[in-house]
C-alpha positions as CSV (number, residue, x, y, z in Angstrom):
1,X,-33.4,-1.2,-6.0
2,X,-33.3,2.6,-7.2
3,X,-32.9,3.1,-3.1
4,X,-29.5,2.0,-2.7
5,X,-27.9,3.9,-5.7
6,X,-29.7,6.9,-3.9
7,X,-28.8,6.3,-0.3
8,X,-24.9,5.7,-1.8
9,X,-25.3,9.4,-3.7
10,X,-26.6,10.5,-0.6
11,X,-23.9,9.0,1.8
12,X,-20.6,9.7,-0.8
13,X,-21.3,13.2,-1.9
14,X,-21.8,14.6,1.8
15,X,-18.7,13.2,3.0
16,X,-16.4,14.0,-0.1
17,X,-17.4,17.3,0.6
18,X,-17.4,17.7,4.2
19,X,-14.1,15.8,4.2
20,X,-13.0,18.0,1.4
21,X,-13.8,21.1,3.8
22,X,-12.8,20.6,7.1
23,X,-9.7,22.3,6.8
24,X,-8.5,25.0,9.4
25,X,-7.7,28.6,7.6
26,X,-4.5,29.3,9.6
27,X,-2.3,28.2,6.4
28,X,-2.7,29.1,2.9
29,X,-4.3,25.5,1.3
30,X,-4.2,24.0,-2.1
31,X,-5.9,21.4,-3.5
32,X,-3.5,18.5,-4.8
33,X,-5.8,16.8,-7.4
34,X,-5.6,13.9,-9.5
35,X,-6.8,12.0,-12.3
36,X,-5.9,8.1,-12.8
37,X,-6.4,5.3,-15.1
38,X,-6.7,1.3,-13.6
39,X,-6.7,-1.9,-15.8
40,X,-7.6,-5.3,-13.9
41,X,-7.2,-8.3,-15.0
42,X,-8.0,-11.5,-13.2
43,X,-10.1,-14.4,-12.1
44,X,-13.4,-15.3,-10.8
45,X,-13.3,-17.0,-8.5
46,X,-15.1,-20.5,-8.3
47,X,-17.9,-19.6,-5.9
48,X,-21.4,-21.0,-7.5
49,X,-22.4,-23.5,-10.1
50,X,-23.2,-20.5,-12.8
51,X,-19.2,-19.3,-13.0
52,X,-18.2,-23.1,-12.8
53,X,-19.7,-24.1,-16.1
54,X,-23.5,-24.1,-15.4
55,X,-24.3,-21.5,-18.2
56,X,-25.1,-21.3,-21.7
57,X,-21.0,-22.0,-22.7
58,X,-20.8,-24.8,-21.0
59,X,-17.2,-23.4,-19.9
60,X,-16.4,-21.9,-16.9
61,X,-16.1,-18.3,-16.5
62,X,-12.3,-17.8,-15.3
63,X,-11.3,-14.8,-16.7
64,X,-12.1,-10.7,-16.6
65,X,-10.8,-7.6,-17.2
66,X,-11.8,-4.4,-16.4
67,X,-11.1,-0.5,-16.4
68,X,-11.6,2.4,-14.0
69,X,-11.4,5.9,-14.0
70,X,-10.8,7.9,-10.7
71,X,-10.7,11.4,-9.4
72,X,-9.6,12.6,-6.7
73,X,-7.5,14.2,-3.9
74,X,-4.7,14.4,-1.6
75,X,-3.6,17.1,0.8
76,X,-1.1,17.4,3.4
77,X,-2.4,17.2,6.3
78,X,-4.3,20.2,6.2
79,X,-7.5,18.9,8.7
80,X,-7.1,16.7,11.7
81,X,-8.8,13.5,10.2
82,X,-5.6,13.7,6.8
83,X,-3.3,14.1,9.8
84,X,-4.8,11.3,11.7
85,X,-4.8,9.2,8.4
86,X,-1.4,10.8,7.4
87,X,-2.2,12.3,4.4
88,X,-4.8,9.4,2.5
89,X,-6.0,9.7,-0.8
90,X,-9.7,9.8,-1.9
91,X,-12.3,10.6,-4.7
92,X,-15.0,9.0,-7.1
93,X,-14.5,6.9,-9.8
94,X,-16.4,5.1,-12.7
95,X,-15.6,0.8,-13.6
96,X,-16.7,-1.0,-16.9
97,X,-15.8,-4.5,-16.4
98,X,-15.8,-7.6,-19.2
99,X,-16.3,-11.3,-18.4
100,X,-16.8,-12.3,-21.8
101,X,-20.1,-13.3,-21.6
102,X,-21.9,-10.5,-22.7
103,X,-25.3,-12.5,-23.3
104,X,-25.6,-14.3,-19.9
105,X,-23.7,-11.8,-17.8
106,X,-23.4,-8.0,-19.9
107,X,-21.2,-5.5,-19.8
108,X,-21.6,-4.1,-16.0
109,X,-20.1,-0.4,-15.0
110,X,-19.8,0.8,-11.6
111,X,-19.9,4.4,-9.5
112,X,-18.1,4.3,-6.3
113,X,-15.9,6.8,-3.8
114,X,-13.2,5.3,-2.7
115,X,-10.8,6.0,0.2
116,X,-6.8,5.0,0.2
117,X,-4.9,5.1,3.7
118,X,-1.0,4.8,3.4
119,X,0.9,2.2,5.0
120,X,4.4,2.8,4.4
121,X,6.3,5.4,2.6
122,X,10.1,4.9,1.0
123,X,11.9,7.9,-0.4
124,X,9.9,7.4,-3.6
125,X,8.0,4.2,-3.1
126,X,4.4,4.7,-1.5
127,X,2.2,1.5,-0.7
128,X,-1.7,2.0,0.1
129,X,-4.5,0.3,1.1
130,X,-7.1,1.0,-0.8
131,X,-11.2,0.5,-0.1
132,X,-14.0,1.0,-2.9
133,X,-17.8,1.0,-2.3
134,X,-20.4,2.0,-5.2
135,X,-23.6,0.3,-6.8
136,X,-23.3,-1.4,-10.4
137,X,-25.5,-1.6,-13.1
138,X,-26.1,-3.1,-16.7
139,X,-26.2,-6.2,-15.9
140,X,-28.0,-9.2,-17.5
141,X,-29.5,-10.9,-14.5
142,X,-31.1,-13.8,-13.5
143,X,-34.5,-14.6,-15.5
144,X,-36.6,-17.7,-15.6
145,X,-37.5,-17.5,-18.9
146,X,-34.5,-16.0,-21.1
147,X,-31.6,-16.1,-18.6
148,X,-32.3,-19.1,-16.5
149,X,-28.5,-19.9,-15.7
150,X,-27.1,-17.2,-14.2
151,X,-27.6,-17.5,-10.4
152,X,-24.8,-15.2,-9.6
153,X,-26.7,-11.6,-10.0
154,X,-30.4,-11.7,-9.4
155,X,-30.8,-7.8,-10.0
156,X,-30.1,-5.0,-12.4
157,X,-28.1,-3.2,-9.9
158,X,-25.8,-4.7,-7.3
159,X,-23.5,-3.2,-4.8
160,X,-19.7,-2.9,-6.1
161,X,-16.7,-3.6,-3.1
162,X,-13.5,-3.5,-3.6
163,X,-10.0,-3.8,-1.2
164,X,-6.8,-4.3,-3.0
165,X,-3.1,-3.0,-1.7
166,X,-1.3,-0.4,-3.7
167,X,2.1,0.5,-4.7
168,X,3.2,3.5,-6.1
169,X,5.6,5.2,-7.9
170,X,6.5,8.5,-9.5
171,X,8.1,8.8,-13.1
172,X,7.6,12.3,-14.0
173,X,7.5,15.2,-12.6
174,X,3.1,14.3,-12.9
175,X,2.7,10.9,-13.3
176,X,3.5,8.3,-11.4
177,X,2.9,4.5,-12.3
178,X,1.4,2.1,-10.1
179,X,0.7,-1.6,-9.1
180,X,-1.5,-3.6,-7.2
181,X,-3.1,-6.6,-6.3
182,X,-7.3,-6.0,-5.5
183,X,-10.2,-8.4,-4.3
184,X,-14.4,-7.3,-5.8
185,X,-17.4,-8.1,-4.6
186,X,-20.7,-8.0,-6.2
187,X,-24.0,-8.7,-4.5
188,X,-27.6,-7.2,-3.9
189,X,-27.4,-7.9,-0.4
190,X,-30.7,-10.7,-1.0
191,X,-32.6,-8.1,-1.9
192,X,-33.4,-9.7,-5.3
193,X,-32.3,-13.8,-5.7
194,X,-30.9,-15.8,-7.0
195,X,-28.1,-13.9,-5.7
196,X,-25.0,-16.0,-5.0
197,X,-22.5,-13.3,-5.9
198,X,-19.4,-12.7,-8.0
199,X,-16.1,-12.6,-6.5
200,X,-13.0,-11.5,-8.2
201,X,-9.4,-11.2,-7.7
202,X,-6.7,-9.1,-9.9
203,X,-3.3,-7.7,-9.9
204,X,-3.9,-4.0,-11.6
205,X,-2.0,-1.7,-13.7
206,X,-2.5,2.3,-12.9
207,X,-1.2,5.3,-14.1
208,X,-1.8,8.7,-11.8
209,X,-1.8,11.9,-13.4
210,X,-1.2,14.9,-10.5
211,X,-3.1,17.8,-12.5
212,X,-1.5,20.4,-9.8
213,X,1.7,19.2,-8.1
214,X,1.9,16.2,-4.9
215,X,1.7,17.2,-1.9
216,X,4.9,17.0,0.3
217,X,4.0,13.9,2.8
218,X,6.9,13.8,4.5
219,X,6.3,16.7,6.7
220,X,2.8,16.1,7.5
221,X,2.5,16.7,11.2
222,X,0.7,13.9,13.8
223,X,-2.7,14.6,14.6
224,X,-3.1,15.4,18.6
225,X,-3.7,13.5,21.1
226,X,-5.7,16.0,22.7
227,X,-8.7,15.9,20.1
228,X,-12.1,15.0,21.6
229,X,-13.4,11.5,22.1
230,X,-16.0,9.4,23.3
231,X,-17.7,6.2,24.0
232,X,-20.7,5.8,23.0
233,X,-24.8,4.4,23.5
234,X,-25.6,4.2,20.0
235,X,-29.2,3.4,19.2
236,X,-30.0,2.0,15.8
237,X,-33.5,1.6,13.8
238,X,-32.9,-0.6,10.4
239,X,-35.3,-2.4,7.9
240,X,-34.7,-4.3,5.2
241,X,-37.5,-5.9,2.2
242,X,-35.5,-9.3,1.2
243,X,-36.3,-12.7,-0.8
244,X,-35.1,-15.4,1.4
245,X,-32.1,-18.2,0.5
246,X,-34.6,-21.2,0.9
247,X,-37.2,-20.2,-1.7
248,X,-34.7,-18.1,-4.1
249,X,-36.7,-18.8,-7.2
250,X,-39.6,-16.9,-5.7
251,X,-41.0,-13.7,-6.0
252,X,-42.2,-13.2,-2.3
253,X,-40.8,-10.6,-0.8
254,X,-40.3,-10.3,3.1
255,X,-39.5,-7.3,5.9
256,X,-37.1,-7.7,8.4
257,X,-37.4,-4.7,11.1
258,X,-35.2,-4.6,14.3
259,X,-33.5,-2.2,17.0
260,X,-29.8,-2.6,17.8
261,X,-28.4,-0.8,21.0
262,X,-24.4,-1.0,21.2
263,X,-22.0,0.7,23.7
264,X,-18.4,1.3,22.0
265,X,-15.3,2.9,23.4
266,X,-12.9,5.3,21.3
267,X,-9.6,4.1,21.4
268,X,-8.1,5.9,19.3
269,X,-8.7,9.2,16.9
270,X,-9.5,6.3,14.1
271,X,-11.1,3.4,15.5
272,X,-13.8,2.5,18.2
273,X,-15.3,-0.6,18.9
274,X,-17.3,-2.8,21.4
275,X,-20.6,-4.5,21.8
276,X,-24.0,-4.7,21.2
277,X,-27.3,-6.5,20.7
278,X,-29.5,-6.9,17.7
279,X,-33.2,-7.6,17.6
280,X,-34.9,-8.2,14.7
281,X,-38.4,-9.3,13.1
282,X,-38.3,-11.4,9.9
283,X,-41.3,-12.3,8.4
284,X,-39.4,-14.6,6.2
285,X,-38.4,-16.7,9.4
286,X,-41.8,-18.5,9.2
287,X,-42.4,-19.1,6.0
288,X,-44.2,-22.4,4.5
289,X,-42.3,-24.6,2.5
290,X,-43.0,-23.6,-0.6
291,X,-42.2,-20.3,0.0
292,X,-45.4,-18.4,1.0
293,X,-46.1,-16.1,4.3
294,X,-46.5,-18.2,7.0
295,X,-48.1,-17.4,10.6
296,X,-46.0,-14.8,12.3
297,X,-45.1,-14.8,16.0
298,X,-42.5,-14.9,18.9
299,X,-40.6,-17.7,16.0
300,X,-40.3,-14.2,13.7
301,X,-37.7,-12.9,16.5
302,X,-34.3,-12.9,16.3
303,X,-31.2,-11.9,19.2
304,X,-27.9,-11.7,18.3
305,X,-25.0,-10.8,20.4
306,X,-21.7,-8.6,17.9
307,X,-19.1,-7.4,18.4
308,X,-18.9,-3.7,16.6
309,X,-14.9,-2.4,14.9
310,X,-15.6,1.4,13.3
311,X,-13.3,3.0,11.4
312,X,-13.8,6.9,11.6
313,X,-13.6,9.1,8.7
314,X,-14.3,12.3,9.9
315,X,-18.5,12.6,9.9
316,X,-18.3,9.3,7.5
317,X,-17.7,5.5,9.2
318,X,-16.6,2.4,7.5
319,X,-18.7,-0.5,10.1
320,X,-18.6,-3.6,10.7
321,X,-19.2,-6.5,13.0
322,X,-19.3,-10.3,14.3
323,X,-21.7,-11.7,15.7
324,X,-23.7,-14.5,17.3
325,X,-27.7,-15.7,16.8
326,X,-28.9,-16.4,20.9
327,X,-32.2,-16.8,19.0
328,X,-33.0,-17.6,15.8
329,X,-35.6,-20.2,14.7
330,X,-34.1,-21.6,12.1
331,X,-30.4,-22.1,13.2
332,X,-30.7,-22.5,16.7
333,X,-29.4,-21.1,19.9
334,X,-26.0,-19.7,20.2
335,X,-25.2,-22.2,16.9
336,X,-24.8,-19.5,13.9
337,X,-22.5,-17.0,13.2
338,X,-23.4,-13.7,11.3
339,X,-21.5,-10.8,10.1
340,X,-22.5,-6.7,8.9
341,X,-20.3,-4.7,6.7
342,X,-21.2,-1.0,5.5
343,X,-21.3,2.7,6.3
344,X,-22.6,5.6,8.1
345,X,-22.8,9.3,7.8
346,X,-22.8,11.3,10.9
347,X,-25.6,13.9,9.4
348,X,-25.5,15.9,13.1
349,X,-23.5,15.0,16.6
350,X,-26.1,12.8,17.5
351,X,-28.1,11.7,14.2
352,X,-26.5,9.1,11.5
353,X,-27.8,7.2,8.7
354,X,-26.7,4.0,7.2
355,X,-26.6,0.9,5.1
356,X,-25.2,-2.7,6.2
357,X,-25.0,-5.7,4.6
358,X,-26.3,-8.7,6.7
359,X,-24.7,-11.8,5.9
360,X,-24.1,-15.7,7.6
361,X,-20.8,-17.1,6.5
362,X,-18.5,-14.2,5.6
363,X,-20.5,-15.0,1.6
364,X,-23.9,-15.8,2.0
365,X,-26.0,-12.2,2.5
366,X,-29.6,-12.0,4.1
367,X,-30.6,-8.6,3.7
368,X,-29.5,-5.3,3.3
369,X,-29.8,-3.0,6.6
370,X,-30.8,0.6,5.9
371,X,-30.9,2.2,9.2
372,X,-31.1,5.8,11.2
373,X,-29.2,6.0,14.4
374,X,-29.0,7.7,17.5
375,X,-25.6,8.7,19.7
376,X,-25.2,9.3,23.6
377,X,-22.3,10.7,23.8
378,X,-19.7,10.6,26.9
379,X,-17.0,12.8,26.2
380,X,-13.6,11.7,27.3
């Protein structure tokens, strides 16, 4: 599991930094940073037999509250992608969260970037979207012997998502105060099971400290029309070492391996999308019933049809994706859906790396995806 806290270093800290320097030197530029301080608290939501009561209580865990620390930055439009995203917000934070369960559950903390994109701006009122993605840790997970119950985190370390929408303030002359309302996500991606997940929502509390000034947004000027664009043949390589749902009490590990090829159009400076295929090997497909390698074959093949929305961030993407299994040997023919969330880093023109989450459901993950990619480009 040490791999996906480094690939998520790897990813975050390249494109905080490229992001952070892409700026033209025809204007004298200044850094608008800022540090600010969240409180959460919220529900679980009911979404396995462990939160509902199953546990060592013999209560259901409802309740949470956490806190987060953030740094980061704003500027006003000094690049093409802020003036594409009219000035966003973005920077790395740290999350301790409490459930109240310290013996089943712990006390888990979090590092993650995070990225906010404004959606409407008042004379003083500013609301954001705003999207968190980091790996969490301290966690007391699922054992057989001394933690038998808790079938909502299999691992030490999980992935940490958060969306929530922000509003925001100013009171000061530095500080503004904010509001919001957030949904979390915490998983392994099957890597590690049980693994059913925790899922919260929370209205938060936040107070922003501007250590330098705010940037003047309201003169940010609209990124041109004119910048280059393409669609795209993008070739994709992924693999991914999982336990599988049926035998989640198991230790057997299995590799799934497979080539994606997708064609997406640009259609705008921030978004391109379109279709693709999806072949992969599981070695999990085939396995007996009580949870050990079985014979592997043409059964071991999947297809899958998917639609593919990106977001574009500069060199960094936010992916995802819909989809449909035309083979699978377990669900059928054209009869189960399946879905991919996660990111990619543009490490030349033409060369990308990544990390998707697989899943069947919108909540049930089968494996994380960690992939290389390559890009045809047809400039527009």
């Amino acid at each position: 599991m040490k791999a996906i806290h480094i690939l998520l270093i790897i990813f975050w800290v390249p494109a905080l930094s490229t992001i952070a320097q892409n700026k033209p030197t025809k204007v004298k530029q200044r850094n608008y940073s800022f540090l600010s301080v969240n409180y959460h608290q919220g529900s679980v939501l009911a979404t396995n037999d462990f939160v509902k009561g199953d546990n060592l209580t013999g209560k259901p865990v409802e309740n949470y509250q956490s806190v987060a620390l953030k740094f980061g930055f704003q500027n006003p439009g000094y690049s093409d992608w802020q003036k594409i995203y009219r000035a966003p917000y973005y920077g790395l934070g740290i999350y301790i969260a409490d459930f109240g369960n310290e013996v089943e559950m712990g006390n888990p903390k979090a590092a993650f970037g995070y990225f906010g994109i404004p959606v409407k701006r008042f004379t003083k009122l500013k609301i954001y979207t705003e999207m968190q993605l980091g790996v969490a840790w301290g966690w007391k997970h699922y054992d057989s012997i001394i933690n038998p119950s808790n079938v909502a985190v299999g691992s030490g370390l999980t992935l940490y998502l958060d969306i929530s929408l922000q509003a925001s303030y100013p009171i000061t002359k530095n500080l503004d105060l904010g509001l919001g309302v957030g949904f979390t996500h915490f998983s392994n991606g099957g890597f590690e099971r049980p693994n059913r997940g925790l899922n919260l929502f929370a209205p938060s509390l936040e107070l922003k400290y501007h250590i330098n000034g705010r940037p003047d947004t309201r003169k940010i000027e609209r990124a041109s029309k004119n910048l280059e664009r393409s669609n795209d043949l993008y070739l994709m390589l992924g693999y991914g070492n999982h336990q599988i749902v049926e035998h989640e009490l198991d230790t057997n590990y299995y590799a799934v391996a497979g080539l994606g090829v997708y064609y997406t159009i640009q259609h705008s400076n921030a978004y391109r999308s379109g279709l693709g295929v999806d072949f992969n090997f599981g070695w999990g497909i085939t396995a007996l019933h009580d949870g050990s390698p079985g014979p592997t074959g043409i059964d071991n093949l999947t297809i899958g049809f998917i639609y593919t929305p990106e977001l574009i961030i500069d060199r960094f993407s936010i992916v995802g994706g819909i989809g449909i299994y035309a083979k699978h040997h377990q669900y059928g023919n054209f009869n189960q859906l399946y879905q991919r969330a996660g990111i990619k880093y543009h490490i030349t023109e033409n060369i990308s790396a990544g990390m998707n989450v697989r899943a069947v459901n919108f909540m049930l993950a089968e494996f994380l995806e960690f992939n290389v990619g390559y890009t045809i480009k047809w400039k527009k």
